[in-house]
Residue frames as a rotation matrix with the C-alpha (Angstrom) as fourth column:
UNK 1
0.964 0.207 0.167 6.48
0.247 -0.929 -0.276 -29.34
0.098 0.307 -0.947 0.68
UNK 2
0.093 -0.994 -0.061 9.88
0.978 0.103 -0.181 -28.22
0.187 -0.043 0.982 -0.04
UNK 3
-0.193 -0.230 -0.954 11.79
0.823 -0.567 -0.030 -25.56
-0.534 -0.791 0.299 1.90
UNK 4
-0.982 -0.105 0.155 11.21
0.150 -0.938 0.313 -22.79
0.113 0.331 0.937 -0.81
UNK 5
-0.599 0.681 0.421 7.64
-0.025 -0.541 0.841 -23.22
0.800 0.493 0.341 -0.61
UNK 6
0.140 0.230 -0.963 7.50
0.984 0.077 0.162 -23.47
0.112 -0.970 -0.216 2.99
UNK 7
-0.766 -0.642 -0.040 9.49
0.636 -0.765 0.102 -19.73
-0.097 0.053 0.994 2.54
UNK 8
-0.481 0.796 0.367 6.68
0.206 -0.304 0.930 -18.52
0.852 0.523 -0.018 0.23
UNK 9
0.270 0.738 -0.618 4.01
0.755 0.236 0.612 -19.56
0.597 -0.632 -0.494 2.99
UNK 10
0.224 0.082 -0.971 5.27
0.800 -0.584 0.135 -17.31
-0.556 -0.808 -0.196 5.62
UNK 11
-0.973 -0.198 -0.114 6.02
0.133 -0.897 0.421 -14.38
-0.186 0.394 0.900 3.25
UNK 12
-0.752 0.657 0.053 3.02
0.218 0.172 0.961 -14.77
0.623 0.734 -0.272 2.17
UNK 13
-0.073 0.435 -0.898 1.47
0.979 0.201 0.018 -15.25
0.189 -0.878 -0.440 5.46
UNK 14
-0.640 -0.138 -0.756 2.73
0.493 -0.828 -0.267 -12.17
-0.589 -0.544 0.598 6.58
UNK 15
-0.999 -0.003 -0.037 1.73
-0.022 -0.745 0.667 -9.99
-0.029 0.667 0.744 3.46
UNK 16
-0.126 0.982 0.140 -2.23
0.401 -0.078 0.913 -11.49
0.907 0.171 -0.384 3.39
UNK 17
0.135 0.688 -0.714 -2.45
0.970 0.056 0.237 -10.75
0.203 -0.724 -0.659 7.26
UNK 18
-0.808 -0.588 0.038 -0.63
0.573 -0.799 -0.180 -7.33
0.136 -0.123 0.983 7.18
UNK 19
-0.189 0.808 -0.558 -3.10
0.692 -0.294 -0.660 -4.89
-0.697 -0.510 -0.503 8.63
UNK 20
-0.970 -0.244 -0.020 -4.11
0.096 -0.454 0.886 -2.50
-0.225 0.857 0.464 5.86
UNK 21
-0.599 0.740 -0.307 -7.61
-0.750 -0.384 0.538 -1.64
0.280 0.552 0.785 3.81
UNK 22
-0.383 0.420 -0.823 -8.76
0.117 0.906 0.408 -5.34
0.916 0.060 -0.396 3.55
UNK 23
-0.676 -0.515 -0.527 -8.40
0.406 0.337 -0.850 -5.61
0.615 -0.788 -0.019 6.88
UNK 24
-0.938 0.252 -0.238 -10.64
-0.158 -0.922 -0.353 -2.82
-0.308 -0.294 0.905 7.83
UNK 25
-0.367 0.774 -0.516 -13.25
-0.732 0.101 0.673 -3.17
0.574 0.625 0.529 5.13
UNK 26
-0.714 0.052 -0.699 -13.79
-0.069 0.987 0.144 -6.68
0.697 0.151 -0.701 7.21
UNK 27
-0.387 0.493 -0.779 -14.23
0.914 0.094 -0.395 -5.69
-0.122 -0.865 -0.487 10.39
UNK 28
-0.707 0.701 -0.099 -16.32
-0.705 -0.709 0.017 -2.58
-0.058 0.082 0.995 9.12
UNK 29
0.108 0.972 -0.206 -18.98
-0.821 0.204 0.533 -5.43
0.561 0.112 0.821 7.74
UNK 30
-0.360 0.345 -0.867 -18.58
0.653 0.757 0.031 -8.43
0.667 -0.555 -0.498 10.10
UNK 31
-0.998 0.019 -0.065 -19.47
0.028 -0.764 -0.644 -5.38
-0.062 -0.645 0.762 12.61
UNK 32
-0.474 0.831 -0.291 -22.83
-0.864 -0.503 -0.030 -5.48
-0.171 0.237 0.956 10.84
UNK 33
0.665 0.737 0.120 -23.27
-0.742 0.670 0.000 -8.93
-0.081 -0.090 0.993 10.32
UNK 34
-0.143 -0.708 0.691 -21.49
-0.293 0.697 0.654 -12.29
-0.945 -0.109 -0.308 10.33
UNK 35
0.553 0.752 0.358 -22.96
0.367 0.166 -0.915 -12.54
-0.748 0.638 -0.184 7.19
UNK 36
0.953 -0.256 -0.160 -21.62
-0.302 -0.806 -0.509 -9.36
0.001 0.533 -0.846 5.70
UNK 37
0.586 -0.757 0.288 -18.16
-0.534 -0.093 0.840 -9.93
-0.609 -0.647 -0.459 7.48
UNK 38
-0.009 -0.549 0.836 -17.48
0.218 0.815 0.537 -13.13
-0.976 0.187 0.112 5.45
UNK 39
0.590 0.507 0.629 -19.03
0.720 0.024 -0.694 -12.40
-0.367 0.862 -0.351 2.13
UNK 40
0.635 -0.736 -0.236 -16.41
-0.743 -0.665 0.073 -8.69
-0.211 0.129 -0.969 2.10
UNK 41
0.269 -0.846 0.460 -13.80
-0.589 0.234 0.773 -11.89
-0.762 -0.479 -0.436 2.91
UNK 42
-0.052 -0.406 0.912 -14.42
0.387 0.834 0.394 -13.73
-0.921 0.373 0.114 0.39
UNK 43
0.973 0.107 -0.205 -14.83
-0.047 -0.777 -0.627 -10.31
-0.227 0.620 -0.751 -1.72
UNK 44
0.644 -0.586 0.491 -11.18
-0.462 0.214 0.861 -10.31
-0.610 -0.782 -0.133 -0.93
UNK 45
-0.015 -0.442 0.897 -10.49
-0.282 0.863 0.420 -13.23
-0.959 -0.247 -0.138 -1.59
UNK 46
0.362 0.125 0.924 -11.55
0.756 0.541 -0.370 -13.59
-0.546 0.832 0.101 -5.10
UNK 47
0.981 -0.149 -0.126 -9.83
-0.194 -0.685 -0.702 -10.19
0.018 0.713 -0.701 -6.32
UNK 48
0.374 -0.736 0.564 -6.84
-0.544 0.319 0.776 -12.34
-0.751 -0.597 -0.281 -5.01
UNK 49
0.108 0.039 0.993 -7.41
0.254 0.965 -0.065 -14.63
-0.961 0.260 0.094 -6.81
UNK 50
0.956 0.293 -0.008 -7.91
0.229 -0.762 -0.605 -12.24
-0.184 0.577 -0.796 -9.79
UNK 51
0.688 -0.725 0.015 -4.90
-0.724 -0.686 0.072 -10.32
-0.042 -0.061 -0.997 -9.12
UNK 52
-0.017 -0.899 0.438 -2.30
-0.228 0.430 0.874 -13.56
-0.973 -0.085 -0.213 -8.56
UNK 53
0.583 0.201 0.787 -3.86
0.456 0.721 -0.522 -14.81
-0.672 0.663 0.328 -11.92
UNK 54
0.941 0.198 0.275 -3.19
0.317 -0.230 -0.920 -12.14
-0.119 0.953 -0.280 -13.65
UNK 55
0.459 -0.888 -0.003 0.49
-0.674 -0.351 0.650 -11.49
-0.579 -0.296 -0.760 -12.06
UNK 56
-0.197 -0.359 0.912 1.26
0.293 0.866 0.404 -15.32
-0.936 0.347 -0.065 -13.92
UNK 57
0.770 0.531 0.353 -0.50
0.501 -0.161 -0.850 -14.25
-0.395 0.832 -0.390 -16.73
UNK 58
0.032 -0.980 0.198 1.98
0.960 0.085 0.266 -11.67
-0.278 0.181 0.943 -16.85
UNK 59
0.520 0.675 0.523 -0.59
0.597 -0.725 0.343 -8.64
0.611 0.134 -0.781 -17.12
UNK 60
0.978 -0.061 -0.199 0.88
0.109 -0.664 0.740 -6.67
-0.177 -0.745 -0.643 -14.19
UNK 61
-0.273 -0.914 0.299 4.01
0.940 -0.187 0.287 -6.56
-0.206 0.360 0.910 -16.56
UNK 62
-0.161 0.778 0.607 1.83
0.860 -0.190 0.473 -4.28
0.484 0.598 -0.639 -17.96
UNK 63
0.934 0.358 0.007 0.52
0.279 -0.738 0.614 -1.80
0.225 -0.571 -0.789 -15.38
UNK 64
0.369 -0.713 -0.596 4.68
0.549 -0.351 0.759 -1.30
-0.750 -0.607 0.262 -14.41
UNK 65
-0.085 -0.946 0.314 5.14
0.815 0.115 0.568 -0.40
-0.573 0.304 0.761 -17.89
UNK 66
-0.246 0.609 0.754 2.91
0.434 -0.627 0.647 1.79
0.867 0.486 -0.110 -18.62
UNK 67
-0.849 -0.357 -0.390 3.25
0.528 -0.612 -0.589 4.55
-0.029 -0.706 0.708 -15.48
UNK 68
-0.692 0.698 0.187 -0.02
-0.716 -0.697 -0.049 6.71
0.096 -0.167 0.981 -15.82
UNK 69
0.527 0.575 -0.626 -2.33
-0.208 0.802 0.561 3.16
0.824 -0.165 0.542 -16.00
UNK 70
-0.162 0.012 -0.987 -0.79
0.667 0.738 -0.101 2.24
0.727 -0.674 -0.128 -13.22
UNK 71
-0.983 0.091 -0.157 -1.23
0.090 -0.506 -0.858 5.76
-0.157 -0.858 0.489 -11.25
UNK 72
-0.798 0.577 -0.173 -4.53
-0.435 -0.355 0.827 5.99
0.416 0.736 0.534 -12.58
UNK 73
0.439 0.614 -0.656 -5.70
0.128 0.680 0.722 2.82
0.889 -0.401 0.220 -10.69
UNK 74
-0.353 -0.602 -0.716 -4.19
0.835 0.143 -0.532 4.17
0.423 -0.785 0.452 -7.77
UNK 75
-0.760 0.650 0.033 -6.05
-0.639 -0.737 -0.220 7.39
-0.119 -0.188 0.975 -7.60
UNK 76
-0.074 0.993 0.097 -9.26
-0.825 -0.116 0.554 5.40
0.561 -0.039 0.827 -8.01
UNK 77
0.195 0.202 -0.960 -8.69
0.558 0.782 0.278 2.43
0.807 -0.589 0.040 -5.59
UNK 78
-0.875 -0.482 0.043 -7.41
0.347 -0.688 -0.637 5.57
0.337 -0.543 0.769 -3.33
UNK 79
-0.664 0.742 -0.093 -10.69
-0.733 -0.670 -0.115 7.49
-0.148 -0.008 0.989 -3.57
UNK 80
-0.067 0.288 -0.955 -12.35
-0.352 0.889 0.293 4.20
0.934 0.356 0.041 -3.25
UNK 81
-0.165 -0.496 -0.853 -10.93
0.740 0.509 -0.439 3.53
0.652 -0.704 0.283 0.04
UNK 82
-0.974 0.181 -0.134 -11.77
-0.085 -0.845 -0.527 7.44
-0.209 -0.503 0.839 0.98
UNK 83
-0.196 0.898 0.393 -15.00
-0.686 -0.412 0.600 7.32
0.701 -0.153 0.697 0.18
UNK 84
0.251 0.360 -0.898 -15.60
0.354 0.830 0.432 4.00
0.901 -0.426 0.081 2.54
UNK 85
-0.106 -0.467 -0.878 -14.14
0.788 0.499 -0.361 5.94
0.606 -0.730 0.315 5.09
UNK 86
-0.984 0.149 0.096 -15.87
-0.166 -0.963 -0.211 8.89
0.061 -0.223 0.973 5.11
UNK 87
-0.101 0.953 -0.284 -19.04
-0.277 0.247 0.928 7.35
0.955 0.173 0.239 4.30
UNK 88
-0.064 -0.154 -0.986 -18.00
0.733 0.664 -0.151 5.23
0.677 -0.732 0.071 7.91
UNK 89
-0.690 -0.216 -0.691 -17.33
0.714 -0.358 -0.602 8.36
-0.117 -0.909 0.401 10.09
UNK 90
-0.704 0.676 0.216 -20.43
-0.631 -0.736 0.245 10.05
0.324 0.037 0.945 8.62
UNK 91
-0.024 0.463 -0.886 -22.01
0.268 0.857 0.440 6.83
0.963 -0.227 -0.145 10.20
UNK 92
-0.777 -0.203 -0.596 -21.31
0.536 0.284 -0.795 8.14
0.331 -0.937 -0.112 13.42
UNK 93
-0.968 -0.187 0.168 -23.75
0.092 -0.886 -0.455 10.58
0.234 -0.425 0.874 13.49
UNK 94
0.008 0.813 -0.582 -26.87
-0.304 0.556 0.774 7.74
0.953 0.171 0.251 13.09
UNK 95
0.437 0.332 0.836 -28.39
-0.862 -0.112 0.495 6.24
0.258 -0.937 0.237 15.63
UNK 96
0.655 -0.018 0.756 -27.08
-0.283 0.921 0.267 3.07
-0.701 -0.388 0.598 14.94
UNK 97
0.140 -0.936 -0.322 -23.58
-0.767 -0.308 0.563 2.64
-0.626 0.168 -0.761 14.22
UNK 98
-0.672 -0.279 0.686 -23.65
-0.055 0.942 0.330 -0.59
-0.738 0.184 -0.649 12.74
UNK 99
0.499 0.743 0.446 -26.75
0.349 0.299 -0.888 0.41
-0.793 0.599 -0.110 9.99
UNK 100
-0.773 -0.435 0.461 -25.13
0.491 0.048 0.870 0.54
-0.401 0.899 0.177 6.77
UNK 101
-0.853 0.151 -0.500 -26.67
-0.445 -0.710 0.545 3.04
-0.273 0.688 0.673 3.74
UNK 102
-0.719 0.365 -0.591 -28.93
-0.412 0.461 0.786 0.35
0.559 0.809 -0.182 2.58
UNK 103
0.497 0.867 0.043 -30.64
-0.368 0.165 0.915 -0.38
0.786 -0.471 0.400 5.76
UNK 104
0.703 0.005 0.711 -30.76
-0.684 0.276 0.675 -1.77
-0.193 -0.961 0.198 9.13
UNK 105
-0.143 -0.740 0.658 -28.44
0.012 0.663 0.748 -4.88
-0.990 0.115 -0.086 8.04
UNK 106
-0.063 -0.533 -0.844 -26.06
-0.892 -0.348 0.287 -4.81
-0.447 0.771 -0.454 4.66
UNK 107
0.896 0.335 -0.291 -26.90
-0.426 0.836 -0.347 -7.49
0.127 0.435 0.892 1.71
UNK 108
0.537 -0.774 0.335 -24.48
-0.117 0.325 0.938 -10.00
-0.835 -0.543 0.085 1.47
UNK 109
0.482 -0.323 0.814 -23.83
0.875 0.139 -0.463 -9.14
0.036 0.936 0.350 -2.64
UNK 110
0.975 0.081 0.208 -23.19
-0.011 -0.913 0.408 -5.50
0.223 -0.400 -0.889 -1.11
UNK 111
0.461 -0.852 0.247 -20.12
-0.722 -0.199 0.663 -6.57
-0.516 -0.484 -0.707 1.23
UNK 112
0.524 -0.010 0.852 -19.30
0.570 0.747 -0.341 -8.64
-0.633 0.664 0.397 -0.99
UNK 113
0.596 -0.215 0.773 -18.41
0.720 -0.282 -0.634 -6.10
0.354 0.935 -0.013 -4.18
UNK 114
0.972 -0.018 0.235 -16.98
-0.140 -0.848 0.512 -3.95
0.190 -0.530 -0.826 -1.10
UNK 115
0.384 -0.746 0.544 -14.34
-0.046 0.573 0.818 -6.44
-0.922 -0.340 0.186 -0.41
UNK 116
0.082 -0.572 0.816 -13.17
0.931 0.337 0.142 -7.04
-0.356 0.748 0.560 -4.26
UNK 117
0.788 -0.050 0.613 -13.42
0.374 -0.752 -0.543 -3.63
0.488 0.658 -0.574 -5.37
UNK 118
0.853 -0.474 0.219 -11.52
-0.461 -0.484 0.744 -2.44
-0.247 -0.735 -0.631 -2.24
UNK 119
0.283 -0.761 0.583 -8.74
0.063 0.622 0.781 -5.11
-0.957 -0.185 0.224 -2.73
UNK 120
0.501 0.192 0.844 -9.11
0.700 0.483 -0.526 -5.31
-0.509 0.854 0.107 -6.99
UNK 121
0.973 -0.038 0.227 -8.45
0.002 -0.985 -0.171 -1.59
0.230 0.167 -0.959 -7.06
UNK 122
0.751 -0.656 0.078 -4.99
-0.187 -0.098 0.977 -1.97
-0.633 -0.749 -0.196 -5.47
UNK 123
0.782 -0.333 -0.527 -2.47
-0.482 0.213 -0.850 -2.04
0.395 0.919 0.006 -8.58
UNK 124
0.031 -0.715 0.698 0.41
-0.968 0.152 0.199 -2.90
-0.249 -0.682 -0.688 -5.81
UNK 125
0.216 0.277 0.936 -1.11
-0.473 0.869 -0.148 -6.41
-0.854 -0.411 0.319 -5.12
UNK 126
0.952 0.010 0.306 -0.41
0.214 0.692 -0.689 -7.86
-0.219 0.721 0.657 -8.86
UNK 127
0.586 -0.810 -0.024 2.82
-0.430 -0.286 -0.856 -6.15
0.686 0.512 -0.516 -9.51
UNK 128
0.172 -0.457 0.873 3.75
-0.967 0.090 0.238 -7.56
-0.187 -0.885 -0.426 -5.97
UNK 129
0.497 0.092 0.863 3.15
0.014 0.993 -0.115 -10.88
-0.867 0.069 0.493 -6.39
UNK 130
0.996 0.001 0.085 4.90
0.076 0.439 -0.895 -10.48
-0.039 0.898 0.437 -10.13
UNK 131
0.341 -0.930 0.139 7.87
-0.738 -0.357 -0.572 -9.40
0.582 0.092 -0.808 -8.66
UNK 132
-0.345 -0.535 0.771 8.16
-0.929 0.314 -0.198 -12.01
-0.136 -0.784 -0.606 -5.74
UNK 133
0.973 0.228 -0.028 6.52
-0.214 0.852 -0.479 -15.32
-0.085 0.472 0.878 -7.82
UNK 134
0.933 -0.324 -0.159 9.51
-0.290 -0.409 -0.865 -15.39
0.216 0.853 -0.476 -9.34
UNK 135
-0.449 -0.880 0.156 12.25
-0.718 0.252 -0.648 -15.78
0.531 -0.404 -0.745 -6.65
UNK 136
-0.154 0.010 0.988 10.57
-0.398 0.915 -0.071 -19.10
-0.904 -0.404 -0.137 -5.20
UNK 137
0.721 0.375 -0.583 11.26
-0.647 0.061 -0.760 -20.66
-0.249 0.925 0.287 -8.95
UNK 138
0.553 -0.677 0.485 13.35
0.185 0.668 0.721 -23.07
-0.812 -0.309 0.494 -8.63
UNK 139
-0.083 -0.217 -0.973 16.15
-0.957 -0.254 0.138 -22.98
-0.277 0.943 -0.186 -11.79
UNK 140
-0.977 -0.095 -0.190 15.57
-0.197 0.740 0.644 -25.46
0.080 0.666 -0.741 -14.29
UNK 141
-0.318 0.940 -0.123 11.36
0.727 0.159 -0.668 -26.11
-0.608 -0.302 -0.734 -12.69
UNK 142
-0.596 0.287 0.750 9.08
0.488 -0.613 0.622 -24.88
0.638 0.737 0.225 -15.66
UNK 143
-0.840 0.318 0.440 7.70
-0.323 -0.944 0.066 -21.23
0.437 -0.087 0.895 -14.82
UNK 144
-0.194 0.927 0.320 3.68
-0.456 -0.374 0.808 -21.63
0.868 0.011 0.496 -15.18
UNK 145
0.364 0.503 -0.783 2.76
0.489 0.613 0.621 -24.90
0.793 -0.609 -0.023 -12.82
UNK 146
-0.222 -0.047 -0.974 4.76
0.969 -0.123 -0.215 -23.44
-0.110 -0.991 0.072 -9.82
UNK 147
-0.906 0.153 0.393 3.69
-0.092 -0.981 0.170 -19.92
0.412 0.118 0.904 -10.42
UNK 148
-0.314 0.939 -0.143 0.15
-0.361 0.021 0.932 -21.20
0.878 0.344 0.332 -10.10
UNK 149
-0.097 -0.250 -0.963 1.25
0.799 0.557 -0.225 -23.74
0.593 -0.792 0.146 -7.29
UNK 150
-0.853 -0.519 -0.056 2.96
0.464 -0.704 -0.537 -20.24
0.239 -0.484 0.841 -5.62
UNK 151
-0.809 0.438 0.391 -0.72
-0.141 -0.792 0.594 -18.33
0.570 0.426 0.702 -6.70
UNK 152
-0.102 0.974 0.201 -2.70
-0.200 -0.218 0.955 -20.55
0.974 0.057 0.218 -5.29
UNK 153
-0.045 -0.150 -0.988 -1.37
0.996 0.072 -0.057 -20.71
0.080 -0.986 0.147 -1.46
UNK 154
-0.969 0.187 0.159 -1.89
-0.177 -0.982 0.071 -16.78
0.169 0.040 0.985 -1.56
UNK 155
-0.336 0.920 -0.199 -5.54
-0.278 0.104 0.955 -17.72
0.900 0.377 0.221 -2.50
UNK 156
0.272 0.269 -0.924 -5.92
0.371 0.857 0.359 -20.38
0.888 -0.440 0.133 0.13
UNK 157
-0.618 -0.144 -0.773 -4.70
0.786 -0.089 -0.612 -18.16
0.020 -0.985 0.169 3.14
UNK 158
-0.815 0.489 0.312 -6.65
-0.426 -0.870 0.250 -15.11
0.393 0.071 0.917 2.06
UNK 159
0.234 0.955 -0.182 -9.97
-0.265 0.243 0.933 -17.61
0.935 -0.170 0.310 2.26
UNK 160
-0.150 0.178 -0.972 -8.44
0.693 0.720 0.025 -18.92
0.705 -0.670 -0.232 5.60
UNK 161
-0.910 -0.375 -0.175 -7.50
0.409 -0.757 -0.510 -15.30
0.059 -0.535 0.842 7.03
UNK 162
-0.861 0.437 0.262 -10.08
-0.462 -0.886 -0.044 -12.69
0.212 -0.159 0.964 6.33
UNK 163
0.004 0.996 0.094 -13.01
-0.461 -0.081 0.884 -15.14
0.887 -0.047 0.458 7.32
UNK 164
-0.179 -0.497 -0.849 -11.20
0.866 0.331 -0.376 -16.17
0.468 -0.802 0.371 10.48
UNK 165
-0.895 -0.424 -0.136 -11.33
0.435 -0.764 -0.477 -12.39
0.098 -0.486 0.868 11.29
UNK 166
-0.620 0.587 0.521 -14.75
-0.583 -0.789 0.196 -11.49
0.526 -0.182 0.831 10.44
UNK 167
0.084 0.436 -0.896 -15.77
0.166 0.881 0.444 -14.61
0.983 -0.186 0.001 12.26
UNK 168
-0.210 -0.536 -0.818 -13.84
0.947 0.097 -0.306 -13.70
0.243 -0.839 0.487 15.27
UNK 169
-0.984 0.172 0.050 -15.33
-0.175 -0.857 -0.485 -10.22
-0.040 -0.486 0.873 15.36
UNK 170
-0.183 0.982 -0.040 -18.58
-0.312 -0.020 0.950 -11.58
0.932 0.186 0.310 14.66
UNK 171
-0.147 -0.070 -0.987 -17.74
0.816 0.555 -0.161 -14.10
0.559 -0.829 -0.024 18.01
UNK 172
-0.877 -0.154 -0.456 -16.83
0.456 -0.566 -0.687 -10.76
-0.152 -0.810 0.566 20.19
UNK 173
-0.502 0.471 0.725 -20.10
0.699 -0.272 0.661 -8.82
0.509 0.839 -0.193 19.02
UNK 174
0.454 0.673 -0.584 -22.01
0.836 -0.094 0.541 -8.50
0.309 -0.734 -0.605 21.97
UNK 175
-0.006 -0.621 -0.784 -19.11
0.833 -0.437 0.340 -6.72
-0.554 -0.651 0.520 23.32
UNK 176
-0.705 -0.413 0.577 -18.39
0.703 -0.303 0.643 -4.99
-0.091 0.859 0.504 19.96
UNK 177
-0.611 0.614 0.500 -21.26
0.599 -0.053 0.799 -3.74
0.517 0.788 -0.335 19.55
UNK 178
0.600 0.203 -0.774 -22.21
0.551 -0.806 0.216 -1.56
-0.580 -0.556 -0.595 22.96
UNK 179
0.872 0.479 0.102 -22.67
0.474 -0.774 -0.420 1.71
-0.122 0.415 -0.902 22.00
UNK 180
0.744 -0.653 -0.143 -19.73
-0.610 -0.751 0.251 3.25
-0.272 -0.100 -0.957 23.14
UNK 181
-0.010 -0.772 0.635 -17.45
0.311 0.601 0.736 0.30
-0.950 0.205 0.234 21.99
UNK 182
0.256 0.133 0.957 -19.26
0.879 0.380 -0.288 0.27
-0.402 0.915 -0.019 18.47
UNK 183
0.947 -0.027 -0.320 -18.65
0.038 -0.980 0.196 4.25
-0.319 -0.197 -0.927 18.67
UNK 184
0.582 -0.750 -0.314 -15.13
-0.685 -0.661 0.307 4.01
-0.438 0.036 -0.898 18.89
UNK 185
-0.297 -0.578 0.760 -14.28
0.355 0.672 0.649 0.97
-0.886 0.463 0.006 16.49
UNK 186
0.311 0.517 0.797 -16.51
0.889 0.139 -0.437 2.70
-0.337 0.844 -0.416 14.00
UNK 187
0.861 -0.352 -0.366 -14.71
-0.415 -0.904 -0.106 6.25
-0.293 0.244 -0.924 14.32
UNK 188
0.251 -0.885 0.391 -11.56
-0.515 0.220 0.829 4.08
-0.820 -0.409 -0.401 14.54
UNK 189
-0.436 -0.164 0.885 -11.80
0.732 0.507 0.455 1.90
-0.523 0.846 -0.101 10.99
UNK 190
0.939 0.341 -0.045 -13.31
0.246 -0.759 -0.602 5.39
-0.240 0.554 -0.797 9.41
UNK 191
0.717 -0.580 -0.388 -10.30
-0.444 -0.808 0.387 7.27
-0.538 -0.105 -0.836 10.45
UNK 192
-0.163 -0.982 -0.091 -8.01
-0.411 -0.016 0.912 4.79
-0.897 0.186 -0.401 9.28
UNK 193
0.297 0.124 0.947 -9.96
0.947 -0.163 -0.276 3.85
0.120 0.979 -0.166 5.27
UNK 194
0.944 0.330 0.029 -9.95
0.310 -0.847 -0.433 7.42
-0.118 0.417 -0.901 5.46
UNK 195
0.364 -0.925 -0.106 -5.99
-0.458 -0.277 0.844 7.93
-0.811 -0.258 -0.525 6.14
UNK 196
-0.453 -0.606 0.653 -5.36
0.196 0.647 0.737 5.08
-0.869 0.462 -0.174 3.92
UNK 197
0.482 0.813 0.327 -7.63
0.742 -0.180 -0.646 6.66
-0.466 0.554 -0.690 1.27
UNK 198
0.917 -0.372 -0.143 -5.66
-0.397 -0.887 -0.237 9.81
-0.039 0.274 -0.961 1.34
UNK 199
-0.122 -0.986 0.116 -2.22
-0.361 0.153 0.920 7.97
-0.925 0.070 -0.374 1.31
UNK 200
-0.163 0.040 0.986 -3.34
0.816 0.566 0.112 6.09
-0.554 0.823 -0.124 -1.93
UNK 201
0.619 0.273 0.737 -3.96
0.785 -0.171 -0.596 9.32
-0.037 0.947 -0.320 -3.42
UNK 202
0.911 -0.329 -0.248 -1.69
-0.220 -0.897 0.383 11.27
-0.348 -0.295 -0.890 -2.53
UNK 203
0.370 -0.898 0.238 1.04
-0.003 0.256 0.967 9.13
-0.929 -0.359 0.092 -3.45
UNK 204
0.343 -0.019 0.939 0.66
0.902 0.285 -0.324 8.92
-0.262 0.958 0.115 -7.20
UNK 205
0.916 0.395 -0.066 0.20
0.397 -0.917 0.028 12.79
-0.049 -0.052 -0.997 -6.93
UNK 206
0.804 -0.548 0.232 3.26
-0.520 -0.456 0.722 13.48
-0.290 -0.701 -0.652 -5.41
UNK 207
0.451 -0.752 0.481 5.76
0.773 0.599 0.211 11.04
-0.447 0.276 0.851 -7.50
């Protein structure tokens, strides 16, 4: 592996673990099930996959050039992200913090479409990646293969990260999951979808 795409890796690194929506959305459903937890991750993981494709592709030229499509999907991955987090802190007021709308324990096609919509919705996440492919291109090294190369170590830490995490809250559960813990991780990942809900829409708003 040469030194630019050693570079990549830890940018990268940084940018898939960066706390943020994903994040959240995980340990909202591994909270409910180890099941759920992973299945959101590998929601995730495949709007990743989605999103780097279409950064190569060259689509998310697109969404920068055309300003109202791109606030557009920002007000509705925004309000997306608010409603998951209001829906959460109106969770507190069940008996059981951890039962999800659909019952006692959440399908795993459910947290699933939670994870990619949450993550798919994000117009950032392709235009990012179309702006920063690019500078680990070697000159003279043809575009597509190392774009793709670049696209698909993104891919490959998302699947290692976000089921590492809902694994690892699935591990702490017991703990997690007393009342007054599950209480105040479940007011705590409301409050912040719900913050990060209202920054995503507020920000288009307000350009």
């Amino acid at each position: 592996m040469d030194a630019q795409l050693i570079a990549f890796s830890g940018v990268a690194a940084g940018m898939v673990a960066m706390p943020g929506a994903d994040f959240t959305v995980v340990v909202r459903n591994a909270l409910v099930s180890r099941r759920a937890g992973v299945a959101c991750a590998l929601g995730i993981t495949a709007a990743l996959l989605l999103h780097t494709t279409l950064a190569v592709a060259g689509v998310a030229a697109v969404l920068a050039a055309v300003p109202a499509l791109f606030r557009a999907l920002q007000l509705l991955g925004g309000a997306y992200v608010l409603h998951l987090g209001v829906r959460t802190l109106r969770s507190l007021r069940e008996r059981r913090t951890t039962v999800d709308d659909d019952g006692p324990v959440m399908s795993g096609s459910r947290a699933l479409r939670q994870g990619f919509v949450t993550n798919v919705l994000n117009p950032k996440v392709p235009i990012t990646f179309m702006s920063l492919l690019p500078q680990f291109v070697p000159d003279g090294s043809p575009a597509m293969p190392r774009t793709l190369w670049l696209a698909l170590i993104v891919v490959a830490l998302a699947l290692l990260w976000f089921p590492v995490v809902a694994l690892l809250v699935d591990r702490l559960g017991r703990w997690l999951r007393r009342p007054r813990t599950a209480r105040a991780i479940v007011a705590g990942t409301g409050t912040v979808l719900t913050l990060l809900g209202v920054g995503l829409v507020l920000e288009p708003l307000l350009a």
